[in-house]
C-alpha positions as CSV (number, residue, x, y, z in Angstrom):
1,X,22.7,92.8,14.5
2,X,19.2,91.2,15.5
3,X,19.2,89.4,12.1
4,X,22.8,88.0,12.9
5,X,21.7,87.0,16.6
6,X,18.1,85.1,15.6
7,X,20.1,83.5,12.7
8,X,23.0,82.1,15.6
9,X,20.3,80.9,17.5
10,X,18.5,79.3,15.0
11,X,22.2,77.6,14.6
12,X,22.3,76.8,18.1
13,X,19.1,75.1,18.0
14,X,19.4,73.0,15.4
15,X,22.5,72.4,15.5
16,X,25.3,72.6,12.4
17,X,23.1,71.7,9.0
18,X,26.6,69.5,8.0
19,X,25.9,67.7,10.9
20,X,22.2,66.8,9.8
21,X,22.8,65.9,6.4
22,X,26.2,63.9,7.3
23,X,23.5,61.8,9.8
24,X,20.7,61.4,7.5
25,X,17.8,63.7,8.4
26,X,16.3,64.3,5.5
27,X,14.5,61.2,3.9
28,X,14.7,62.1,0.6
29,X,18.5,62.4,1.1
30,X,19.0,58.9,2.8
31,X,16.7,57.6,-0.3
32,X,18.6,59.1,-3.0
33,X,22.2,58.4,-1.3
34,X,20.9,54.5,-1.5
35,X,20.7,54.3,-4.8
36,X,23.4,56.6,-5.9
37,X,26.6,58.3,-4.4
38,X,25.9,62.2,-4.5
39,X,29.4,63.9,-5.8
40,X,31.2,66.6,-3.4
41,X,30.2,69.2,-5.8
42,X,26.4,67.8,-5.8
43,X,26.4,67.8,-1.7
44,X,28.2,71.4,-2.0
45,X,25.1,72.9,-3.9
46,X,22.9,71.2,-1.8
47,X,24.6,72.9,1.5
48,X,24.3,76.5,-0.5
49,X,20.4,76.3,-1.3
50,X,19.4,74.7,2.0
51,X,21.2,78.1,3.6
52,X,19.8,80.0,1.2
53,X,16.0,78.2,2.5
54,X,17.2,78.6,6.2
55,X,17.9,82.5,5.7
56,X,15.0,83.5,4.5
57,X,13.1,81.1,7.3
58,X,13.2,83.8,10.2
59,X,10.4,81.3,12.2
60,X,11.3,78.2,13.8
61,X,7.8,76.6,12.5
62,X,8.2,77.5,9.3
63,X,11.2,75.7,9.4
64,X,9.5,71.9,10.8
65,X,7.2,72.8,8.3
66,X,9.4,72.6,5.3
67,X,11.6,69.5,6.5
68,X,7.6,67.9,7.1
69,X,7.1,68.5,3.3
70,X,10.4,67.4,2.3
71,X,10.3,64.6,4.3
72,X,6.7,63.4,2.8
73,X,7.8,64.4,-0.7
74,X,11.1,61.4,-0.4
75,X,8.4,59.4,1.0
76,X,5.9,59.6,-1.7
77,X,8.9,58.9,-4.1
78,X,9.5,55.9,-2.2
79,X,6.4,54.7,-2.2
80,X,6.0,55.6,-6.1
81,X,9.1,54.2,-7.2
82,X,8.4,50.5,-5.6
83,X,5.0,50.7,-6.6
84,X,5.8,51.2,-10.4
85,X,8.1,48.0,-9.9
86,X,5.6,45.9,-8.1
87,X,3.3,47.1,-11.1
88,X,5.8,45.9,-13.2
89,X,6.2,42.6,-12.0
90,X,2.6,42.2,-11.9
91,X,2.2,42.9,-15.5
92,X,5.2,40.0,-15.8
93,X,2.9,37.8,-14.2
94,X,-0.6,39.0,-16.0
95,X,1.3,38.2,-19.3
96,X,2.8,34.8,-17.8
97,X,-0.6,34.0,-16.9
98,X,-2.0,35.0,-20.4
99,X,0.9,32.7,-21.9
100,X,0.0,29.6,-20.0
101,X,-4.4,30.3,-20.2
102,X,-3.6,30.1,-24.3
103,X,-1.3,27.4,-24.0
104,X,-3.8,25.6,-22.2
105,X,-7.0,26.3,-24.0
106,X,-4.8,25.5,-27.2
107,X,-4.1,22.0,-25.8
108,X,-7.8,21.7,-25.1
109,X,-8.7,22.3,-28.6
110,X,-6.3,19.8,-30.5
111,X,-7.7,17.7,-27.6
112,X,-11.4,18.2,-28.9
113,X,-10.4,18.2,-32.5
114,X,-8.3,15.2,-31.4
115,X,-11.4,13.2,-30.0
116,X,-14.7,14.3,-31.5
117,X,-17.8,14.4,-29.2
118,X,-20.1,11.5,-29.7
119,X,-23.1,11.8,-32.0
120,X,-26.2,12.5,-31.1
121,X,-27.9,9.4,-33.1
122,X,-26.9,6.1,-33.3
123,X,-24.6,5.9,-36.7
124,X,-24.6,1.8,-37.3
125,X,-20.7,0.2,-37.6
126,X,-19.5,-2.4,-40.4
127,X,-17.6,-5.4,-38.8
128,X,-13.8,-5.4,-40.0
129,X,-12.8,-6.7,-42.9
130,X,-12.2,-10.6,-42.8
131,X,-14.8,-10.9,-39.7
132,X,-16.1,-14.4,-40.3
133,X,-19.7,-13.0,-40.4
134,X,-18.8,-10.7,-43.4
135,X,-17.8,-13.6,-45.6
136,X,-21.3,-15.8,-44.3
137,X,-23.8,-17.0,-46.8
138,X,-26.5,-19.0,-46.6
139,X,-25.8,-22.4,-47.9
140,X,-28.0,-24.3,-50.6
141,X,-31.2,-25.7,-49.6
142,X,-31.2,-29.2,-48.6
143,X,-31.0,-31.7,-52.0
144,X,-34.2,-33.5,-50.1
145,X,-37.0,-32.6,-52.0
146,X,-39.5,-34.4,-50.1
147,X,-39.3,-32.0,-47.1
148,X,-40.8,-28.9,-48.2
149,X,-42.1,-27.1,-45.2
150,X,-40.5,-24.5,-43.6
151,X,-36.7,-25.0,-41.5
152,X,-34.7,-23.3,-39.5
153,X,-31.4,-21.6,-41.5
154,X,-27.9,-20.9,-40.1
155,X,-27.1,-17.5,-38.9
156,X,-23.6,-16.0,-38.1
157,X,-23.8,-14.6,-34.6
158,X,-21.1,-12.7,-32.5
159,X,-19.8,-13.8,-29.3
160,X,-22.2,-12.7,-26.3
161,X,-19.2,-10.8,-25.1
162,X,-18.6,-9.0,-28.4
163,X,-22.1,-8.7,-29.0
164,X,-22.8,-6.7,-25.9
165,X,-20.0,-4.7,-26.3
166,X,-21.5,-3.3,-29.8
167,X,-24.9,-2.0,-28.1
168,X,-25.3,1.4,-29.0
169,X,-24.7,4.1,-26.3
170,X,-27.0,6.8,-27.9
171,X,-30.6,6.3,-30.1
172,X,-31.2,5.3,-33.5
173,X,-32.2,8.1,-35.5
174,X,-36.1,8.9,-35.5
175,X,-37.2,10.6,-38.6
176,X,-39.6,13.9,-38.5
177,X,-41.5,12.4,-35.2
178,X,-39.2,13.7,-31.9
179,X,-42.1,13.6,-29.1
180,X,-44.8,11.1,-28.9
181,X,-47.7,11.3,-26.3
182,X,-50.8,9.3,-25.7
183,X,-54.6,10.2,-25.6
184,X,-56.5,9.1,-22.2
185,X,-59.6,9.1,-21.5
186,X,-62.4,7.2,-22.6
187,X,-64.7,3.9,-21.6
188,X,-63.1,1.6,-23.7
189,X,-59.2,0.2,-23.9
190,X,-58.1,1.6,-27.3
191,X,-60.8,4.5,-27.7
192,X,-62.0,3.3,-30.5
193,X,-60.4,6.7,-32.9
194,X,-63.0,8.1,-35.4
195,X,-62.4,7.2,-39.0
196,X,-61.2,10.9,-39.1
197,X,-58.3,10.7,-36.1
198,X,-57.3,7.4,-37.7
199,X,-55.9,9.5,-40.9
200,X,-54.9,12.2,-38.6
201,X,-52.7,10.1,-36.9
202,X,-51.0,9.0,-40.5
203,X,-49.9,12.5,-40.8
204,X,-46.0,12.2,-39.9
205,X,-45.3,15.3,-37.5
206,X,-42.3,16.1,-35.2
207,X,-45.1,15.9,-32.2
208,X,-48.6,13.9,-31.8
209,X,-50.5,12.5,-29.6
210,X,-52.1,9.7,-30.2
211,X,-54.8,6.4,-29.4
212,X,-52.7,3.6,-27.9
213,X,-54.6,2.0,-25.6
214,X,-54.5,1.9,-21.7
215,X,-56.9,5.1,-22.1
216,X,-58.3,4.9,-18.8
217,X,-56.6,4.8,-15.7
218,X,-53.9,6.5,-14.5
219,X,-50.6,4.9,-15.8
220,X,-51.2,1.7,-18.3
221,X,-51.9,-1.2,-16.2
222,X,-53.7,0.4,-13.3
223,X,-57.4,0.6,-13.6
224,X,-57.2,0.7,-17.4
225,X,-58.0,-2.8,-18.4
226,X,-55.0,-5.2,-18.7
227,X,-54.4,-4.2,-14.7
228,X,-51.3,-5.2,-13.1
229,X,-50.5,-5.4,-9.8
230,X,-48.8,-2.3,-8.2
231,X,-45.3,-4.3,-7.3
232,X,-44.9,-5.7,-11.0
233,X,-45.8,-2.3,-11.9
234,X,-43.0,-0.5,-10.4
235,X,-40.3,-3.6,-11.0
236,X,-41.4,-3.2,-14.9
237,X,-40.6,0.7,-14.4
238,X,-36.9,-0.7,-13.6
239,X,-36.2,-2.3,-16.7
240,X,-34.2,-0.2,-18.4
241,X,-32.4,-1.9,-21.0
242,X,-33.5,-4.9,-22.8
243,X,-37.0,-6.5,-22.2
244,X,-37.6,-10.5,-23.7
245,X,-41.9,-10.5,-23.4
246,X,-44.5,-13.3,-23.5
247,X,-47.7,-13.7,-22.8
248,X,-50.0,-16.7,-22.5
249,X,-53.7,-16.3,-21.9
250,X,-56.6,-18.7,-22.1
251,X,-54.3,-21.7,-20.9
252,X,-53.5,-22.0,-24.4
253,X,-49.8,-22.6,-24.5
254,X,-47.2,-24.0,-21.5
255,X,-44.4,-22.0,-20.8
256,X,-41.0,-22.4,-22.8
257,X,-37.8,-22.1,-20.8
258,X,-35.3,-20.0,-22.4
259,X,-32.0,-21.7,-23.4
260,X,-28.5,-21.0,-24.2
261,X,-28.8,-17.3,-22.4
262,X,-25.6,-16.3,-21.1
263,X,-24.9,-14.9,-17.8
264,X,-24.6,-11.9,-18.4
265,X,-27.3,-11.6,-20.1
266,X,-29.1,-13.5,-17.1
267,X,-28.3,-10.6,-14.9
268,X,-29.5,-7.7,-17.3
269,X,-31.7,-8.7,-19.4
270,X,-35.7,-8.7,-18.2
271,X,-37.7,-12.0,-18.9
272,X,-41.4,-11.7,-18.7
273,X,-44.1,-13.5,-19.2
274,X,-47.7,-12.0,-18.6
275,X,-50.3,-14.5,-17.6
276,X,-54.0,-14.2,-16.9
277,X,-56.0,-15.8,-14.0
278,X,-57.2,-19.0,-15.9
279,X,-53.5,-19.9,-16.8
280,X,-52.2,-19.5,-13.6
281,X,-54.6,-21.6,-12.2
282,X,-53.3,-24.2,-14.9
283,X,-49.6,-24.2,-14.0
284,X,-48.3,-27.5,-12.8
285,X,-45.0,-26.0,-11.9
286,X,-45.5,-23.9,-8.3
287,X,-43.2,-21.1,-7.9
288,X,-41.9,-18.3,-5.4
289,X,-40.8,-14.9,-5.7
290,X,-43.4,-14.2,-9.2
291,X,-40.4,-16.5,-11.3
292,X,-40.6,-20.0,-13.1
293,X,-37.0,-20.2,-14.5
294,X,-36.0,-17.2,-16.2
295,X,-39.4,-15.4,-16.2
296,X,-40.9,-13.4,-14.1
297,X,-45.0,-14.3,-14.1
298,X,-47.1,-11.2,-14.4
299,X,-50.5,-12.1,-13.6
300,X,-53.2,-9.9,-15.8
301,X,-56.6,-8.6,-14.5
302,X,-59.6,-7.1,-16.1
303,X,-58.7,-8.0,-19.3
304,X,-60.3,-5.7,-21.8
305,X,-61.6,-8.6,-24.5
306,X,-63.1,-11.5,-24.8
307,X,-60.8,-12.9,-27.5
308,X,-57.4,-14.6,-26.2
309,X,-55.8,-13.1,-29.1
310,X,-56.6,-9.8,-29.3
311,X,-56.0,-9.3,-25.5
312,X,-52.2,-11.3,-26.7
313,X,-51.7,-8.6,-28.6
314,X,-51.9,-5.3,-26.2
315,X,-48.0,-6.7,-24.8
316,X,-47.0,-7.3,-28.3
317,X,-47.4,-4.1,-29.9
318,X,-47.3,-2.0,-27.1
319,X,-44.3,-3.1,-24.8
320,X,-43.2,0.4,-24.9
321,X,-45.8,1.8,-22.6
322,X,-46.1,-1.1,-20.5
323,X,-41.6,-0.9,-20.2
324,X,-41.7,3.0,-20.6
325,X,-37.8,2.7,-19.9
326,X,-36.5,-0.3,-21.9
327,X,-34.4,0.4,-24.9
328,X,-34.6,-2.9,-26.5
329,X,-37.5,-5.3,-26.4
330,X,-37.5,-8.8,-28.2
331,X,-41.5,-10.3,-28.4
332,X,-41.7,-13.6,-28.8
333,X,-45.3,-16.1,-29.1
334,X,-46.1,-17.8,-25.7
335,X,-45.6,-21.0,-28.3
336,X,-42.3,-20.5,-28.8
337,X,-38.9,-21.4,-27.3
338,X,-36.3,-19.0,-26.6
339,X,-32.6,-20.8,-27.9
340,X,-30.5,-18.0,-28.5
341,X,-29.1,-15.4,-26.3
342,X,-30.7,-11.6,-26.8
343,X,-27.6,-9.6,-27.0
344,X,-26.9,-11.7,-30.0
345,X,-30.2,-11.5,-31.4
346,X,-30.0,-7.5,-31.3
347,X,-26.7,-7.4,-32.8
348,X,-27.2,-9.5,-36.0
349,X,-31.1,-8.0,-36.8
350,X,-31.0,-4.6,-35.2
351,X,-27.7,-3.3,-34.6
352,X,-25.4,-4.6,-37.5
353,X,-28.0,-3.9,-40.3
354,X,-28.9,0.1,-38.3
355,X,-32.1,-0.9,-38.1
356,X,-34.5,0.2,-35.4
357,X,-37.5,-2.5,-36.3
358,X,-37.2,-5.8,-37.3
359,X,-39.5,-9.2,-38.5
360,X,-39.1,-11.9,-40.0
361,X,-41.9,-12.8,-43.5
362,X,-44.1,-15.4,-43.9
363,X,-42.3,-18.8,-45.5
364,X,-45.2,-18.9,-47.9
365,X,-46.8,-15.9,-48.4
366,X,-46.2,-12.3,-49.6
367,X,-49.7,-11.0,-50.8
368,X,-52.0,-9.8,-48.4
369,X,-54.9,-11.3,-50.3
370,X,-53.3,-14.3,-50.3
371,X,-53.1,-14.4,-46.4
372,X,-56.6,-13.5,-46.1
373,X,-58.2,-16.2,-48.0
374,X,-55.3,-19.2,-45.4
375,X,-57.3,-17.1,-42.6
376,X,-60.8,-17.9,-44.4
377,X,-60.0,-21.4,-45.1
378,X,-58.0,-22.2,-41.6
379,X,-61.1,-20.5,-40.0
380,X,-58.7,-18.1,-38.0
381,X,-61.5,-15.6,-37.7
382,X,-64.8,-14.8,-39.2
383,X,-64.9,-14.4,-42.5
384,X,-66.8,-11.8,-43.2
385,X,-65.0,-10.0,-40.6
386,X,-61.9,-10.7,-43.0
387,X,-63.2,-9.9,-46.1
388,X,-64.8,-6.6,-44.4
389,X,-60.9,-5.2,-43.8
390,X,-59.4,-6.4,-46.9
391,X,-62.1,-3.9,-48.7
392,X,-62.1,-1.2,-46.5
393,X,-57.6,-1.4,-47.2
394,X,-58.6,-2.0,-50.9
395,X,-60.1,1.1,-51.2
396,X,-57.2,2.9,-49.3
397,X,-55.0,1.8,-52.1
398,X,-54.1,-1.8,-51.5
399,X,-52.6,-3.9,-54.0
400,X,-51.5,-7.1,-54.4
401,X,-47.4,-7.8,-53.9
402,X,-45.3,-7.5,-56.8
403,X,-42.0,-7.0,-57.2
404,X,-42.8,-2.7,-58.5
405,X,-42.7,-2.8,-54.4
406,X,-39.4,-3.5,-54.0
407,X,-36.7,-2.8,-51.9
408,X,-39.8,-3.9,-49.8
409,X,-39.6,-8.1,-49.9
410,X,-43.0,-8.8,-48.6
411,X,-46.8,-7.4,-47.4
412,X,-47.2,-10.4,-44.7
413,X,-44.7,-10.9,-41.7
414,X,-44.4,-14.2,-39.6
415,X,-45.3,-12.0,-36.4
416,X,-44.6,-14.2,-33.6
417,X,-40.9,-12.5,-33.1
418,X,-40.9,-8.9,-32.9
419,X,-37.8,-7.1,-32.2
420,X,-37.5,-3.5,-32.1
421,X,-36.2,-0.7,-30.3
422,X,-38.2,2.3,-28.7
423,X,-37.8,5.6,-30.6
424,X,-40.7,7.7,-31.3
425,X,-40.9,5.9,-34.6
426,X,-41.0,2.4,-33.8
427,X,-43.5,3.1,-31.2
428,X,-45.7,5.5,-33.1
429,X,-45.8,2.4,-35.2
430,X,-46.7,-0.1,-32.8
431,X,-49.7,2.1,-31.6
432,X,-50.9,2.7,-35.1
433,X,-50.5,-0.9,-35.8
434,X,-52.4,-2.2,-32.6
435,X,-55.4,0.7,-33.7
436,X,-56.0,-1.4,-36.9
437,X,-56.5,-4.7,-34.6
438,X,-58.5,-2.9,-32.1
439,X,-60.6,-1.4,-35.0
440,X,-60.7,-4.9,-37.5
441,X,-60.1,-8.3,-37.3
442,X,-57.4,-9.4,-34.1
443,X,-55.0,-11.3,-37.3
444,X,-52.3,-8.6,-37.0
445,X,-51.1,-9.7,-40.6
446,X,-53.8,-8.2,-42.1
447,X,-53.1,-5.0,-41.3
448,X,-49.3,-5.0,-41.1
449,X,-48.4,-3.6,-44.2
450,X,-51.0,-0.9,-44.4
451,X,-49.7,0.8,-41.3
452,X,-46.0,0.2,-43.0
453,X,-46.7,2.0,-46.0
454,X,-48.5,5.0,-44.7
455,X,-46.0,5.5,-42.5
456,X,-43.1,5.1,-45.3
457,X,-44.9,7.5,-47.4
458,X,-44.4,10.5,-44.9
459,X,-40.7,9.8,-43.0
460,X,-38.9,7.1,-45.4
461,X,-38.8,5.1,-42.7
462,X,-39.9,1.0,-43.1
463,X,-39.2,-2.0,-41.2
464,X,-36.7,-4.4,-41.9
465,X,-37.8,-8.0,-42.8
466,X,-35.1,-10.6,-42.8
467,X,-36.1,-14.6,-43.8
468,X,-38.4,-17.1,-41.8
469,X,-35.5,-19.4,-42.2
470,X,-33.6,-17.1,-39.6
471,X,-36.0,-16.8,-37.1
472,X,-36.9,-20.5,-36.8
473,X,-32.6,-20.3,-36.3
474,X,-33.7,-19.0,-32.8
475,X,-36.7,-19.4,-31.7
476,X,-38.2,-23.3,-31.4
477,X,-41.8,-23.4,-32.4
478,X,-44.3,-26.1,-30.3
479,X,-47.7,-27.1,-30.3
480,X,-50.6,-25.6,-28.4
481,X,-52.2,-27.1,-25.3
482,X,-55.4,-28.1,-27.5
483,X,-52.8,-29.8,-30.3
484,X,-50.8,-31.6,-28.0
485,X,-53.6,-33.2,-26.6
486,X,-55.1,-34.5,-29.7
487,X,-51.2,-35.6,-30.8
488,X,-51.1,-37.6,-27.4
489,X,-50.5,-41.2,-27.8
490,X,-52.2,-43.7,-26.6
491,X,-50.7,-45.7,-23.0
492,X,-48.1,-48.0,-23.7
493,X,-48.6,-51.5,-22.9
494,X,-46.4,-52.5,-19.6
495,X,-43.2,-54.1,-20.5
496,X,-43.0,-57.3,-20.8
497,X,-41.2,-59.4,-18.2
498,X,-37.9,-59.7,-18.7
499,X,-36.0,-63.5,-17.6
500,X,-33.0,-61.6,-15.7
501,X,-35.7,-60.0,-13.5
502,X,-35.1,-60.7,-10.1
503,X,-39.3,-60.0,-9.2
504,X,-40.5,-62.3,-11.8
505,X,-43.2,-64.4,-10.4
506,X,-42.6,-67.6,-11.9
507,X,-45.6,-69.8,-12.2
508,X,-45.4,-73.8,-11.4
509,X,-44.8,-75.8,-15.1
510,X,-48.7,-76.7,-16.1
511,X,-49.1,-80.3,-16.4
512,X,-49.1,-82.1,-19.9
513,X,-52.0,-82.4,-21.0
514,X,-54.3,-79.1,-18.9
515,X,-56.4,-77.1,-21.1
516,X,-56.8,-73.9,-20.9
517,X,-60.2,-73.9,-20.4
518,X,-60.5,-75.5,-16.8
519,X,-62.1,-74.6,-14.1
520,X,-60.4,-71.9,-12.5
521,X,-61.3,-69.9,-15.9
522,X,-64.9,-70.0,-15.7
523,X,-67.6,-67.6,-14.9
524,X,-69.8,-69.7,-12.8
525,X,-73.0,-68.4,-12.2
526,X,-75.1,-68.7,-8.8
527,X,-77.9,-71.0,-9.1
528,X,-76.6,-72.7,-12.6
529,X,-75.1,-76.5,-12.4
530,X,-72.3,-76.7,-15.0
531,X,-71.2,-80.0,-16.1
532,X,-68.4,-80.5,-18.5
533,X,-69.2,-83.5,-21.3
534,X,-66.3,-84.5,-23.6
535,X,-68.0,-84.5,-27.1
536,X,-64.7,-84.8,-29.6
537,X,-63.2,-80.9,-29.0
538,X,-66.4,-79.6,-28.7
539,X,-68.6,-78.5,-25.2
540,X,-71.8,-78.9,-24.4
541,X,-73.5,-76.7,-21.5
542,X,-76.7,-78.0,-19.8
């Protein structure tokens, strides 16, 4: 009886179970009935357990209890169930995502393969077949046989556009030597390196540090001898392409003008020409702004010799330190005239033939011997100054030229055109070579070869010599200061007076009969009476 009346008002409370299920009470029930239709027979056997639950209940919390874990139980279900498709369709997308990353990265791989990175060192190029300068030979010498001093040669040049198109993006190759650095310190310009150091420095290594002048000071041309002002300093600094250098010291040469440069080339290349005080003063052209023309005048200070020529030839050898970023430098003699444009020079000596150094041979002369004794007999320098160095590179191993030395086509360059680019190589060479002047005589001829050799036997590396024939094709060679002044001819006599000249003075018609020896064409003398006797033709003076 009591279990009948608690279980009719536990039906009163809560009303008909039908009723609940019909309306959706439990969670789990909506859930399932929105994915699939339960069956009469399902909902039946549903009804029977759920009475089954209520009878045993007894408690009305017990009860909210149980529909409370029911009704969390559909919801953790729910929550499962789209959480297992949302992983789902984010593995769709992780593997879409995968797809696309390899596509990609396979694209940017036939891409690389496709286009090869650039190489580190400058390779050289061949011009293409039927270029006009592939086909080029020199022609015959002239049939004149009376002319036989040296002349200028044709040369197969590029277009300035083409030319400059061809300069290499990336350095020439420098064998075994990487990193070069410079000794400072010391009371004289080159240091003067002990006889030991001198071989030291012969032994090729991937880094040295050697004598190259400017030892003193802080940065070469400030307080090291060879000063420069601090402006031209820092606008050298700037240059960081190609450099054309001259120099002209002792008032010995006037400046030569530059011709047939192109405009581009006008407005990146560098044109300078170092000066010292004594030919400044002897200018006659005035200019602004540091620039005559094309150059830019460089005025030197302090220099660190006494001779002209040895002081000529710190900015010939060692353009690299004075340009420490220029690529390219083309030296030529404050003697000579510039005809020819620079990018075309590069391309045809440097470029085209993968060469990293590059001067022209004497017209004459191979042997070193041979050039020593022309220095002895032109009185170049003293002689036994001369014969001193030729023995000291005697007993190193020199020998006269023959042709056991080939590839190499000569011991003596023509070394007023030097041009070259700056890699560790070239510019170990440079310094080496300029120790030998500092050291010996300042005739850089003397010594060229020795440096070359020593510096072939350890890296395989030479310079590239190309005929004196070329070099006169671009650069014009003049007279010095002291030459032309001996060649000067005498004044010309005025012009004579021409008859359609409208300020002709025309003198009254002399009588017939006047001789030329009247009166108006003597020399009289104060105090002496001179009378004129007619005796024949002859006078008489009393």
């Amino acid at each position: 009886m009591m279990t009948g009346g608690s279980m009719g008002i536990r039906s009163g409370i809560y009303g008909s179970l039908d009723k609940h299920l019909q309306n959706g009470v439990f969670p789990i029930q909506a859930a399932s009935a929105a994915r699939t239709k339960p069956s009469p027979k399902m909902f039946k056997e549903k009804e029977t357990l759920i009475h089954w639950i209520c009878k045993f209940t007894g408690q009305k919390k017990f009860g909210m209890l149980l529909l409370c874990v029911i009704s969390a139980a559909g919801f953790a279900l729910v929550l499962y169930v789209g959480k297992a498709e949302d992983h789902q369709e984010s593995d769709h997308v992780r593997i879409g995502n995968r797809i696309r990353s390899s596509l990609a990265v396979s694209v940017k791989e036939n891409q690389v393969r496709a286009i090869p990175p650039p190489p580190p060192y400058f390779l050289g190029y061949t011009l293409p077949p039927g270029h006009p300068c592939n086909t080029f030979s020199l022609p015959p010498p002239p049939a004149d046989k009376k002319r036989t001093g040296p002349r200028p040669c044709p040369v197969c040049y590029l277009p300035v556009e083409e030319a400059a198109a061809l300069m290499p993006k990336v350095p020439s190759f420098s064998p075994v030597i990487k990193n070069l650095s410079y000794i400072s310190g010391g009371s004289q310009f080159g240091g003067h390196p002990t006889l030991k150091q001198r071989d030291d420095s012969y032994h090729i290594q991937d880094s040295m540090n050697v004598h190259c002048g400017f030892v003193k000071g802080t940065k070469p041309g400030r307080g090291t001898g060879f000063d420069l002002e601090y402006d031209d300093v820092l606008e050298m600094e700037q240059c960081h392409g190609i450099v054309v250098a001259s120099a002209i010291f002792g008032d010995f040469d006037i400046i030569q003008q530059p011709k047939n440069i192109s405009e581009y080339s006008k407005k990146t290349v560098c044109f300078y020409m170092f000066v010292d005080e004594e030919t400044q003063g002897g200018l006659k052209t005035k200019y602004e702004n540091k620039k005559i023309g094309l150059w830019r005048i460089i005025l030197v200070r302090n220099l660190p010799y006494t001779d002209s020529r040895r002081n000529g030839k710190i900015p010939k050898l060692l353009l690299h330190r004075l340009f420490p970023n220029a690529r390219f430098s083309i030296w030529i003699d404050g003697k000579l005239e510039l005809v020819a444009d620079p990018y075309q020079i590069l391309e045809r000596f440097l470029w085209r033939r993968n060469a990293s150094f590059a001067i022209s041979r004497h017209y004459k002369r191979f042997d070193v011997f041979d050039e020593a004794e022309a220095n002895k007999v032109a009185g170049k320098y003293d002689n036994a100054s001369i014969d001193l160095q030729v023995e000291f590179y005697k007993k190193e191993g020199l020998t006269p030229y023959s042709e056991a030395k080939l590839p190499i086509t000569s011991d003596v360059p023509e070394g007023c055109v030097i041009i070259r680019e700056h890699i560790p190589i070239s510019n170990l060479f440079t310094c080496l070579w300029f120790n030998e002047v500092d050291r010996f005589t300042s005739r850089d001829q003397l010594s060229f070869s020795t440096v070359r050799d020593k510096i072939r036997a350890s890296t395989n590396w030479t310079v590239s010599m190309f005929l004196d024939c070329e070099r006169r094709n671009f650069v014009v060679q003049k007279y010095h200061k002291e030459v032309l002044a001996r060649l000067a001819p005498p004044l010309p006599p005025p012009p004579p007076y021409s008859a359609s000249d409208p300020l002709r003075k025309v003198s009254p018609r002399r009588r017939r009969g006047r001789k030329s020896g009247s009166r108006h064409h003597r020399k009289v003398n104060r105090g002496m009476v001179v009378s004129q006797v007619k005796v024949g033709h002859s006078f008489s003076l009393h």
